[in-house]
Every structure is written in structure tokens, then in C-alpha cells.
C-alpha atoms as a printed R data frame, in Angstrom:
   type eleno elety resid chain resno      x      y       z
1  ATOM     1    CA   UNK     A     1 62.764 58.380  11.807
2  ATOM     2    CA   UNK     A     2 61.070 61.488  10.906
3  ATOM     3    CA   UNK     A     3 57.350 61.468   9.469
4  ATOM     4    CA   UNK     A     4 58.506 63.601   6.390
5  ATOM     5    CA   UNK     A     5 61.549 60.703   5.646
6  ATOM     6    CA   UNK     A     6 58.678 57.495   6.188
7  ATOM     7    CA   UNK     A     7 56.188 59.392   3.902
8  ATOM     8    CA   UNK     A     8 59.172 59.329   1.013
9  ATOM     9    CA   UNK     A     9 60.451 55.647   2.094
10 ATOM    10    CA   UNK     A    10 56.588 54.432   1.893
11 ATOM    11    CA   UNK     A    11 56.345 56.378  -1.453
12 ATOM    12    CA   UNK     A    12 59.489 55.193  -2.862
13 ATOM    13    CA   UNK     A    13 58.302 51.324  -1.824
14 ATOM    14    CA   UNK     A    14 54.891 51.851  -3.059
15 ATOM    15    CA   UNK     A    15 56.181 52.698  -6.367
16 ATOM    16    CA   UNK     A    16 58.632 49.952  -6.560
17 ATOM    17    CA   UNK     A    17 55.298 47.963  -5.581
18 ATOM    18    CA   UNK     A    18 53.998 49.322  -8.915
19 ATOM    19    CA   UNK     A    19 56.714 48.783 -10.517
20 ATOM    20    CA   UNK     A    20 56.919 44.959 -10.202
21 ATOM    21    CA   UNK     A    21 53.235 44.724 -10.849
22 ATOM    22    CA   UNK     A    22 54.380 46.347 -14.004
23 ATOM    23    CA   UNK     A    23 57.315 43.804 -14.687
24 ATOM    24    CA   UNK     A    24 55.203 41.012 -14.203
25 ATOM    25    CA   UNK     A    25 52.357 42.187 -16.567
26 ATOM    26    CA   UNK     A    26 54.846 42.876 -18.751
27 ATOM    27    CA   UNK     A    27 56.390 38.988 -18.766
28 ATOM    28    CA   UNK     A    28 52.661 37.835 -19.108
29 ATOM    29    CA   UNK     A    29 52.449 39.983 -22.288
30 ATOM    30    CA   UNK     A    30 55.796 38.693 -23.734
31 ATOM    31    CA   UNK     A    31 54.368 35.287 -23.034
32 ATOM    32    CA   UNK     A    32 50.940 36.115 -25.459
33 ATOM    33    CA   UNK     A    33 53.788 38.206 -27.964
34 ATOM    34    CA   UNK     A    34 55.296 34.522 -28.136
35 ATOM    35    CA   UNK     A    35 52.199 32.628 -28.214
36 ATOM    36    CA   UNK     A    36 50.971 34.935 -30.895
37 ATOM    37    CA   UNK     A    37 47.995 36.222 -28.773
38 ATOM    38    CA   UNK     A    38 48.735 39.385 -28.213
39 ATOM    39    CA   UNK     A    39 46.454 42.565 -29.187
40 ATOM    40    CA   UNK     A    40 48.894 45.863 -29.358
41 ATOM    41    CA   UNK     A    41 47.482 49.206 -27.957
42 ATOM    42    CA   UNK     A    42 49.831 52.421 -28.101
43 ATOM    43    CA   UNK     A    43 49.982 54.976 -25.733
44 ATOM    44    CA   UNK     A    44 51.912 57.849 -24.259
45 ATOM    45    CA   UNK     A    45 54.295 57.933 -21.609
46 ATOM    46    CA   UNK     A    46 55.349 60.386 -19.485
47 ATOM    47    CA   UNK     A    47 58.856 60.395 -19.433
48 ATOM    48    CA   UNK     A    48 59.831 63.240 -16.813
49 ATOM    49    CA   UNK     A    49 57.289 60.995 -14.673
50 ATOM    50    CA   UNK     A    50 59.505 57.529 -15.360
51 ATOM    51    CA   UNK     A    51 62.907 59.393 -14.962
52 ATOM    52    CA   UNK     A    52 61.670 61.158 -11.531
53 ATOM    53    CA   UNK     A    53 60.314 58.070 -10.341
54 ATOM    54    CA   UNK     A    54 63.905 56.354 -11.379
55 ATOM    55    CA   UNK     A    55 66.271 58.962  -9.256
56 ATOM    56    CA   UNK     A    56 63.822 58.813  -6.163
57 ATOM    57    CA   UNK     A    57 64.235 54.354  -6.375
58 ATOM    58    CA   UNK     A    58 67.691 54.942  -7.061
59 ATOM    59    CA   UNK     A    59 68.329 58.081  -4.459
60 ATOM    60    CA   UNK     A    60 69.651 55.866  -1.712
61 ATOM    61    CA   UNK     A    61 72.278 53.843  -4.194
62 ATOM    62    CA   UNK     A    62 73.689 57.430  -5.015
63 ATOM    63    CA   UNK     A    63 74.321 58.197  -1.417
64 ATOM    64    CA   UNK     A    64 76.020 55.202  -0.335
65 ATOM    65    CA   UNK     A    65 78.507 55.561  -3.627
66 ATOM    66    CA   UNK     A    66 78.650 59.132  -3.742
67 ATOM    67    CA   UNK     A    67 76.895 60.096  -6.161
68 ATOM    68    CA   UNK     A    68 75.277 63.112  -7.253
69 ATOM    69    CA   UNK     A    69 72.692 63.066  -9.510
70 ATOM    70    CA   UNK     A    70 71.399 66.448 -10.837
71 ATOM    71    CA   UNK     A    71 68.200 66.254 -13.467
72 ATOM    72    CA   UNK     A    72 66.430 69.377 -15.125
73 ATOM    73    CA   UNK     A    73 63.510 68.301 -17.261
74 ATOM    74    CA   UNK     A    74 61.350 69.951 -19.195
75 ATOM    75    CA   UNK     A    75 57.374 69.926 -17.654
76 ATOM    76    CA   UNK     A    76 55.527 68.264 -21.230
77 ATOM    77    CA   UNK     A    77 58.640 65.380 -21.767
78 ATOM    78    CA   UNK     A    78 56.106 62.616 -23.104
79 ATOM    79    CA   UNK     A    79 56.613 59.663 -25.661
């Protein structure tokens, strides 16, 4: 395998990485939301970020079922 193709593997799995921290932190909050515990703190997302980081998780899916996937975003798409 080429060094360019494990650099975007090890990127992809290091964000996935991330993103299960994420999940789990995230069912450890619902379980404070439910236990009435929980202190709220709002904050912006970057959404061109979130969708980029989607299609590269996703990229290998699309390829096995054909798929092209073809995203133009704006640079400042935050929430």
C-alpha cells in the first residue's frame, strides 16, 4: 500500500477514533440530561468540517456500491 493511501486510512481511523470518544461522551451526558445533572454550554460547529469528515468515513462505502458523492461547500458553513 502506498504511504499517501496509509496516511488517509490512519486519518480516516483516527477520526472515527474521535468520533466514538465523542459518542460515548455524548451517552454519559444523556445519562446526567436524565438524571437531571446536566449543566448546558452552547457552542459552534463547523459544519463543512463534520460533512468533510462524514464523506472521507464514508468514501470506501461509496466505492464498493457505486457511488459518487460530489460536495461543494461554502469555506465559513458554521452552526
Amino acid at each position: 500500500m502506498e504511504t499517501e493511501q496509509r496516511k488517509k486510512f490512519l486519518g480516516i481511523i483516527t477520526k472515527e477514533a474521535e468520533r466514538l470518544t465523542r459518542l460515548i461522551n455524548q451517552v454519559l451526558d444523556l445519562a446526567k440530561i436524565e438524571s437531571g445533572k446536566a449543566e448546558w454550554v452552547e457552542s459552534g460547529v463547523d459544519m463543512k468540517e463534520v460533512i468533510s469528515d462524514t464523506l472521507a468515513a464514508m468514501d470506501q462505502l461509496f466505492r464498493e456500491k457505486n457511488i459518487k458523492v460530489e460536495a461543494e461547500l461554502p469555506e465559513k458553513f458554521q452552526r
